[in-house]
BABAVEX-238059 format. One record per residue: x, y, z of N, C-alpha, C in turn; residue in three letters. Coordinates in Angstrom, 1 decimal. Each point is the difference from the previous one (the first is absolute). Example, Ala and Ser with C-alpha at 12.3 -4.5 7.8 and 13.67 -1.06 7.14 Angstrom:
2
@npx=13.2	npy=-5.7	npz=7.8	capx=-0.9	capy=1.2	capz=0.0	cpx=0.9	cpy=1.2	cpz=0.0	rest=ala $
@npx=-0.4	npy=1.1	npz=-0.7	capx=0.9	capy=1.1	capz=0.0	cpx=-0.8	cpy=1.1	cpz=0.8	rest=ser $
***
This chain:
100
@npx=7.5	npy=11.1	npz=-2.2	capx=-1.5	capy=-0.1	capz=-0.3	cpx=-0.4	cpy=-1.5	cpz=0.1	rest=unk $
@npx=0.5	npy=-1.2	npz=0.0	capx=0.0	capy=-1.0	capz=-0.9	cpx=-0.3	cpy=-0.8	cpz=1.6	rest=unk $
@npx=0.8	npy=0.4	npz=1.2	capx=0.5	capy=-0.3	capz=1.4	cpx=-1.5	cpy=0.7	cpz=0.7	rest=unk $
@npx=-0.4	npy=1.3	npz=-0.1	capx=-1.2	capy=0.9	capz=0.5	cpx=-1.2	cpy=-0.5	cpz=-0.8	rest=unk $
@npx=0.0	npy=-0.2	npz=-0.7	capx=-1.4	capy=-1.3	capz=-0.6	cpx=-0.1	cpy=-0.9	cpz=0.6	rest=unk $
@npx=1.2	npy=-0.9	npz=-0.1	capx=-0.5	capy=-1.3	capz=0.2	cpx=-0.1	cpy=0.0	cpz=1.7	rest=unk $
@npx=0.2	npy=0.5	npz=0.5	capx=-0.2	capy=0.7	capz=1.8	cpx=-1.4	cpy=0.0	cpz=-0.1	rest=unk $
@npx=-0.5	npy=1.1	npz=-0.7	capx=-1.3	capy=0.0	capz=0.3	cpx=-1.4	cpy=-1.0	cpz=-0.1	rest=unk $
@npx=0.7	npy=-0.1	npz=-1.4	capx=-0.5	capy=-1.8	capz=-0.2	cpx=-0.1	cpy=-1.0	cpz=0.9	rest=unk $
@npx=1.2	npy=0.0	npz=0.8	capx=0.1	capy=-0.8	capz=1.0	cpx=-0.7	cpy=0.4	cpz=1.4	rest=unk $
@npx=0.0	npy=1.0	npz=0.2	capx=-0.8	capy=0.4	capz=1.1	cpx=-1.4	cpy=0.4	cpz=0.0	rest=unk $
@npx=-0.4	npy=0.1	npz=-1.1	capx=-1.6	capy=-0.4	capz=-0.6	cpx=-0.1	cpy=-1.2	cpz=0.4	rest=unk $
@npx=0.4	npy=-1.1	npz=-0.8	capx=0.0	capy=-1.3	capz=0.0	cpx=-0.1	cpy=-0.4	cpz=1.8	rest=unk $
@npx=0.9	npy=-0.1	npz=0.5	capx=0.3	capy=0.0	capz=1.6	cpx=-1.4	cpy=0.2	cpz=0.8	rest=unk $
@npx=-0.8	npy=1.6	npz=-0.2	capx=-0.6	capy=0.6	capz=0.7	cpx=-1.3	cpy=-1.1	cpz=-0.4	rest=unk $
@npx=-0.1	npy=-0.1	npz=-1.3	capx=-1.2	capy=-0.9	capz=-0.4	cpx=-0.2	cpy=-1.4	cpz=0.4	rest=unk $
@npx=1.5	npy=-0.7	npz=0.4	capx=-0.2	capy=-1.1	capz=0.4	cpx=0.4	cpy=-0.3	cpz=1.5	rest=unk $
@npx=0.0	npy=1.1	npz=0.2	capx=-0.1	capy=-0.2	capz=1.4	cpx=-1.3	cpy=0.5	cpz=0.6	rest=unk $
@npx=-1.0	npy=0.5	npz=-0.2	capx=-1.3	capy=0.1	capz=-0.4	cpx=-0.5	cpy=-0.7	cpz=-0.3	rest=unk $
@npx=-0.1	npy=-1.1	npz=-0.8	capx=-0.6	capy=-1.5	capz=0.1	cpx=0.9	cpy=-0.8	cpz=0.4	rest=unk $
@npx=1.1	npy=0.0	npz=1.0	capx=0.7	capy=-1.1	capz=0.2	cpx=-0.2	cpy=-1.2	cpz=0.2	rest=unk $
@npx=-0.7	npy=-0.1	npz=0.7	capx=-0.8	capy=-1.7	capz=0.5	cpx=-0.2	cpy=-0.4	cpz=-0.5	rest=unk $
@npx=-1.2	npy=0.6	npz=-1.3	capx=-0.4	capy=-0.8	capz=-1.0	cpx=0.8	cpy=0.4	cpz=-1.2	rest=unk $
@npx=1.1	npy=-0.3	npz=-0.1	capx=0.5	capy=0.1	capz=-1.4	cpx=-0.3	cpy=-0.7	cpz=-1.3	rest=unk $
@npx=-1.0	npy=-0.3	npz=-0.3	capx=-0.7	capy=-0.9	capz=-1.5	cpx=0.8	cpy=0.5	cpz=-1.2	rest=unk $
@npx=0.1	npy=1.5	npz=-0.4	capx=0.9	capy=0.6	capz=-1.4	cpx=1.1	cpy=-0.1	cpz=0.4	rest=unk $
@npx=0.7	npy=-0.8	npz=0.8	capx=1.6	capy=0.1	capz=-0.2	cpx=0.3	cpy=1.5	cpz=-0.2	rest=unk $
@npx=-0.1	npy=0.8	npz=0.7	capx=0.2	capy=1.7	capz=0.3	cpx=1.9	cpy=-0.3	cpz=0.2	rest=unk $
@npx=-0.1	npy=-1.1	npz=0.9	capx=1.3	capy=0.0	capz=0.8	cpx=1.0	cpy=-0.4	cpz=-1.3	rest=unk $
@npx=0.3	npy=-0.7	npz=-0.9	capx=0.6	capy=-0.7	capz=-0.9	cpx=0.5	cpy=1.9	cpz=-0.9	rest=unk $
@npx=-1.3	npy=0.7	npz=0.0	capx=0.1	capy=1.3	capz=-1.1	cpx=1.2	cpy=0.7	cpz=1.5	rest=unk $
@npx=-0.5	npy=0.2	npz=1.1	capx=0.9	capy=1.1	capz=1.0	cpx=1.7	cpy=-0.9	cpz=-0.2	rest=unk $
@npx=0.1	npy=-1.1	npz=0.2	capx=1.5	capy=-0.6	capz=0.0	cpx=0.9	cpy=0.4	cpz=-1.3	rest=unk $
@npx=-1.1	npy=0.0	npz=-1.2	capx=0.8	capy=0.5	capz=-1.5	cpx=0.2	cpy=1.3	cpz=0.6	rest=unk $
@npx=-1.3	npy=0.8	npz=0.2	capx=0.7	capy=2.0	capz=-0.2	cpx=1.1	cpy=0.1	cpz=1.2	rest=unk $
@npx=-0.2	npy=-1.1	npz=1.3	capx=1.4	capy=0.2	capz=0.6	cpx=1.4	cpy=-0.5	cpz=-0.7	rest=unk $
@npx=-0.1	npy=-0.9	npz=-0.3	capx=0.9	capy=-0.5	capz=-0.8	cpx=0.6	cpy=1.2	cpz=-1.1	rest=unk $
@npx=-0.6	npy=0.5	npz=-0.4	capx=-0.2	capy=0.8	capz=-1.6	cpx=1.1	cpy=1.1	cpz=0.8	rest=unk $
@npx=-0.7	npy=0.3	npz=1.0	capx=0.1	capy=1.4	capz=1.0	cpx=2.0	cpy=-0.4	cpz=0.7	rest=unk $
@npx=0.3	npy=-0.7	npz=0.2	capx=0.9	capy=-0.9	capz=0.7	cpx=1.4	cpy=0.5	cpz=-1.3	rest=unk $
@npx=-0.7	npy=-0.4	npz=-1.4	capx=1.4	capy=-0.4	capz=-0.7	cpx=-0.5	cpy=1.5	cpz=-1.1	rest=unk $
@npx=-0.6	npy=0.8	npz=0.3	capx=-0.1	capy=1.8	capz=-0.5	cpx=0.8	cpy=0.7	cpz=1.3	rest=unk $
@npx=0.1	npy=-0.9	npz=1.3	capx=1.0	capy=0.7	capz=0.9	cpx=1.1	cpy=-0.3	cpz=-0.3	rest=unk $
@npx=0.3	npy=-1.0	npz=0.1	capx=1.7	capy=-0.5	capz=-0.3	cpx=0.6	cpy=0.4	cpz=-1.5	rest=unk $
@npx=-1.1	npy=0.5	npz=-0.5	capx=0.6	capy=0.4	capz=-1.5	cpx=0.1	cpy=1.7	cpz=-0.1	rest=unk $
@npx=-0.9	npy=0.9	npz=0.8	capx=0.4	capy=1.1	capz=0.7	cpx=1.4	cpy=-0.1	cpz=0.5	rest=unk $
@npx=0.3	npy=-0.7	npz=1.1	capx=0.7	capy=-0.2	capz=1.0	cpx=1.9	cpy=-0.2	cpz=-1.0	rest=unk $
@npx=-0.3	npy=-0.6	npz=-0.8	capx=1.0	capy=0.1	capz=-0.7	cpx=0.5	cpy=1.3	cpz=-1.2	rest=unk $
@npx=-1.4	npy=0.8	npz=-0.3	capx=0.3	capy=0.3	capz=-1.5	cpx=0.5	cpy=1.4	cpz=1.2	rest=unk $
@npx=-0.3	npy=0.2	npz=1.1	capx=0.1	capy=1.3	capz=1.3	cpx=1.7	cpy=-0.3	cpz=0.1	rest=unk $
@npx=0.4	npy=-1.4	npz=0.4	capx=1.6	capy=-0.1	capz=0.0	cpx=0.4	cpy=0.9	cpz=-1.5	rest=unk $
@npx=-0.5	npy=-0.4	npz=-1.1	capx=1.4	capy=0.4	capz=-0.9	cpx=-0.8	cpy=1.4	cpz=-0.7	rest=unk $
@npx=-1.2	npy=0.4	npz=0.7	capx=0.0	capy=1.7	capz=-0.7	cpx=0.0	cpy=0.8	cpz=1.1	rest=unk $
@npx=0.1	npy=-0.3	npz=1.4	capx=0.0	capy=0.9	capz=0.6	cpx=-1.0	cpy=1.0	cpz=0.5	rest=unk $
@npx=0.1	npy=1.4	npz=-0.2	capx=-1.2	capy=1.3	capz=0.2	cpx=-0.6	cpy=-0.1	cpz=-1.2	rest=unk $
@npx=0.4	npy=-0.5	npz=-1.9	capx=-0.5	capy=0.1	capz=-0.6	cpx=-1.2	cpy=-0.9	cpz=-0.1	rest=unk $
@npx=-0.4	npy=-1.0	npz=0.8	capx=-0.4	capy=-1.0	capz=0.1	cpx=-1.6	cpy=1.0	cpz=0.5	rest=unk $
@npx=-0.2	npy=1.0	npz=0.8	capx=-1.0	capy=0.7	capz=0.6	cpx=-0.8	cpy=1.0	cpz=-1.1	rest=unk $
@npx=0.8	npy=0.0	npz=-1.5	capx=-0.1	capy=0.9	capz=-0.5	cpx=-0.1	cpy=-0.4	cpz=-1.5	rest=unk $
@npx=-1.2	npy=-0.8	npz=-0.2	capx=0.0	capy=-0.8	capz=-1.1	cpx=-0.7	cpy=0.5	cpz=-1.6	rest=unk $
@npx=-0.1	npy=-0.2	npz=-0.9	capx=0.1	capy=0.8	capz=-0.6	cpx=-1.3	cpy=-0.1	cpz=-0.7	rest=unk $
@npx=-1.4	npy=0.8	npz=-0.4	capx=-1.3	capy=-0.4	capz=-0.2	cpx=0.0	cpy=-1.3	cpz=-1.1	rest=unk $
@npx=0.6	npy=-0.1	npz=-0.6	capx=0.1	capy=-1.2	capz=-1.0	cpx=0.4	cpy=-1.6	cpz=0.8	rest=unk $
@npx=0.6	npy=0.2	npz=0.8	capx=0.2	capy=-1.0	capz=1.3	cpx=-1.0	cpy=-0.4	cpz=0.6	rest=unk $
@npx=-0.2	npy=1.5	npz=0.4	capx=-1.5	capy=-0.6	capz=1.0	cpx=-1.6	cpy=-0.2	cpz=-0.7	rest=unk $
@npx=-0.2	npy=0.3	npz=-1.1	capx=-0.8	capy=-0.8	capz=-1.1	cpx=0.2	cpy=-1.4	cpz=0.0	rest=unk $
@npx=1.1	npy=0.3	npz=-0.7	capx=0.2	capy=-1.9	capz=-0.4	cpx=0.1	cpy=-0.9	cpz=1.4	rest=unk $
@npx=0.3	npy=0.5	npz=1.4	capx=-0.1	capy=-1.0	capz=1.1	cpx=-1.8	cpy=0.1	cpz=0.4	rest=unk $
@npx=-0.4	npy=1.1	npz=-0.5	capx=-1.3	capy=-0.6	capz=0.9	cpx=-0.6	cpy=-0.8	cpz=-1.2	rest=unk $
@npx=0.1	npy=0.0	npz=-1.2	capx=-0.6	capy=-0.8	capz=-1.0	cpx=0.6	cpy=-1.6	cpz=0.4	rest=unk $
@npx=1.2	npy=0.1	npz=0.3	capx=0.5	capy=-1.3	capz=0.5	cpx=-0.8	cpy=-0.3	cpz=1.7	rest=unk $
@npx=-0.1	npy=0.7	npz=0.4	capx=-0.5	capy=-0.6	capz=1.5	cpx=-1.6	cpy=-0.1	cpz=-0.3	rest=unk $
@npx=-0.9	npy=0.5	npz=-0.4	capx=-1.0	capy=0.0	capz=-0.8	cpx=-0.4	cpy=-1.7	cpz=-1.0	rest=unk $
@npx=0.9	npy=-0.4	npz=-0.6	capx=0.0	capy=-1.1	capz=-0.5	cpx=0.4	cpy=-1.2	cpz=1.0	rest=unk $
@npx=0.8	npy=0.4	npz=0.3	capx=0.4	capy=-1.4	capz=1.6	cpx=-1.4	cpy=0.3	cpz=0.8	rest=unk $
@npx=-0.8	npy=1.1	npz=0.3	capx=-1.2	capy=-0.7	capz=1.1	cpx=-0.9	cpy=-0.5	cpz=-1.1	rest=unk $
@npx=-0.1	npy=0.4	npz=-0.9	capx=-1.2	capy=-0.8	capz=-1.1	cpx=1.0	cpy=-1.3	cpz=-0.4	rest=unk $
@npx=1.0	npy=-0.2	npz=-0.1	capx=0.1	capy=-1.8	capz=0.1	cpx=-0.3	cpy=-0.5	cpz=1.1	rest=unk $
@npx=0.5	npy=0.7	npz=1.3	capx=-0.5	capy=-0.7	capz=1.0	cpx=-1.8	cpy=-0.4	cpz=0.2	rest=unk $
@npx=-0.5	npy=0.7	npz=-0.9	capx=-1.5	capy=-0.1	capz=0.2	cpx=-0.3	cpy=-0.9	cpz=-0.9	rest=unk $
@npx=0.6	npy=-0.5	npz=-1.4	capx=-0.4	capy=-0.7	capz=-0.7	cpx=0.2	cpy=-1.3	cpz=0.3	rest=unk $
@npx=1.6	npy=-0.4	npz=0.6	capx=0.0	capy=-0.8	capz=0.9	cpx=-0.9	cpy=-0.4	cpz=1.2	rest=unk $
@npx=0.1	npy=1.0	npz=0.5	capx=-1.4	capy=-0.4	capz=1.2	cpx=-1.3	cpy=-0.8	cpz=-0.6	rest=unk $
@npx=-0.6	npy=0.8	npz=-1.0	capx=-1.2	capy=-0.2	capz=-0.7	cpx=0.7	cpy=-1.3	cpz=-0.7	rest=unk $
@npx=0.7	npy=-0.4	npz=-0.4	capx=0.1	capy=-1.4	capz=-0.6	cpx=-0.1	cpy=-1.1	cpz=0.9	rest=unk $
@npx=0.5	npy=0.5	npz=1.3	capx=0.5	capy=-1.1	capz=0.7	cpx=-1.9	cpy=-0.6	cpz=0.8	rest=unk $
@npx=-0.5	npy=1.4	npz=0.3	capx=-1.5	capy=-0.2	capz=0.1	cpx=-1.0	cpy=-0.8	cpz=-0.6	rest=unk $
@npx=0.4	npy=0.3	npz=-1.4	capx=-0.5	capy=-0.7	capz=-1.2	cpx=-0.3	cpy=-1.7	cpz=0.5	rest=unk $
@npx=2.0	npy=-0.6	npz=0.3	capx=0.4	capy=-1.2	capz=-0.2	cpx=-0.4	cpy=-0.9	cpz=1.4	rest=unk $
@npx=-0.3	npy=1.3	npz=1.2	capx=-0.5	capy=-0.5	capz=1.3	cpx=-1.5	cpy=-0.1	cpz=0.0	rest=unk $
@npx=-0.4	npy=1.0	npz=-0.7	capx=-1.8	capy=0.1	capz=0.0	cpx=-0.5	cpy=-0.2	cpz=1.4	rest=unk $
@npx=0.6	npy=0.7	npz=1.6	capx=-0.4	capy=0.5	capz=0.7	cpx=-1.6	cpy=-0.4	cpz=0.6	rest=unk $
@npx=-0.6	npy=1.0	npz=-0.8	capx=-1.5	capy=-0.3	capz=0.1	cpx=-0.8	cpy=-0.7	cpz=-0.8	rest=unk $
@npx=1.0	npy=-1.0	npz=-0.5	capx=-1.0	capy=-1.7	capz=-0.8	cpx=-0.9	cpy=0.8	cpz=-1.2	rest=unk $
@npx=0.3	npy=0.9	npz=-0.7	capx=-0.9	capy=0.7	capz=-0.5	cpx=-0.3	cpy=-1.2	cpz=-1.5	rest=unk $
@npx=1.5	npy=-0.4	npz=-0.8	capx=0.7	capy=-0.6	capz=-0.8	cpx=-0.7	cpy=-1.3	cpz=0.1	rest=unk $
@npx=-0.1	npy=-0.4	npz=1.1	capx=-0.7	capy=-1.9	capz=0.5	cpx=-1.5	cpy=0.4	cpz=-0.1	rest=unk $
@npx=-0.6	npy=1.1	npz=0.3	capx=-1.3	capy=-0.1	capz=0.0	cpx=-0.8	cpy=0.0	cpz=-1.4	rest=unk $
@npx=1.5	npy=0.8	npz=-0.7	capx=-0.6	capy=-0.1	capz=-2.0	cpx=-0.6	cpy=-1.4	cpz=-0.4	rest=unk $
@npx=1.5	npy=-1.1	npz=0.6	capx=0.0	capy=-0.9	capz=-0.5	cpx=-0.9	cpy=-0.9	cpz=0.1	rest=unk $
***
């Protein structure tokens, strides 16, 4: 679940900033590199937990797949809090300088 979230995350993200690519002002691109990133190391950690369980690996057990989507669910809302912080610290569109 944790790998199939953060995918779509990522491919939201993607579709959106490739849609304003040119003008990228919100750092769209900084949010798509995390959910790939994110998406990258929920594969390799698939990719291993598939080595040592095998067919049981396909067949997980509802209590598993609860707690991974609550876990994949919390990694895109960090990623977004991050984003939004980093926004904050760039102020993009001078909103911050115009208070002052």
């Amino acid at each position: 679940m944790t790998l199939l979230i953060t995918i779509i995350a990522a491919i939201i993200c993607t579709l959106i900033w490739y849609k304003n690519a040119p003008k990228d002002k919100m750092n769209i691109s900084m949010l798509c590199f995390m959910y790939w990133g994110a998406s990258l190391m929920w594969f390799a950690d698939a990719v291993f937990e598939y080595s040592e369980l095998r067919t049981e690996f396909f067949t997980p057990s509802l209590y598993d797949m609860v707690n991974d989507a609550f876990l994949g669910i919390s990694a895109v809302a960090l990623g977004l809090v991050v984003w939004i912080v980093i926004l904050l610290i760039t102020d993009p569109k001078r909103i911050f300088k115009k208070e002052i």
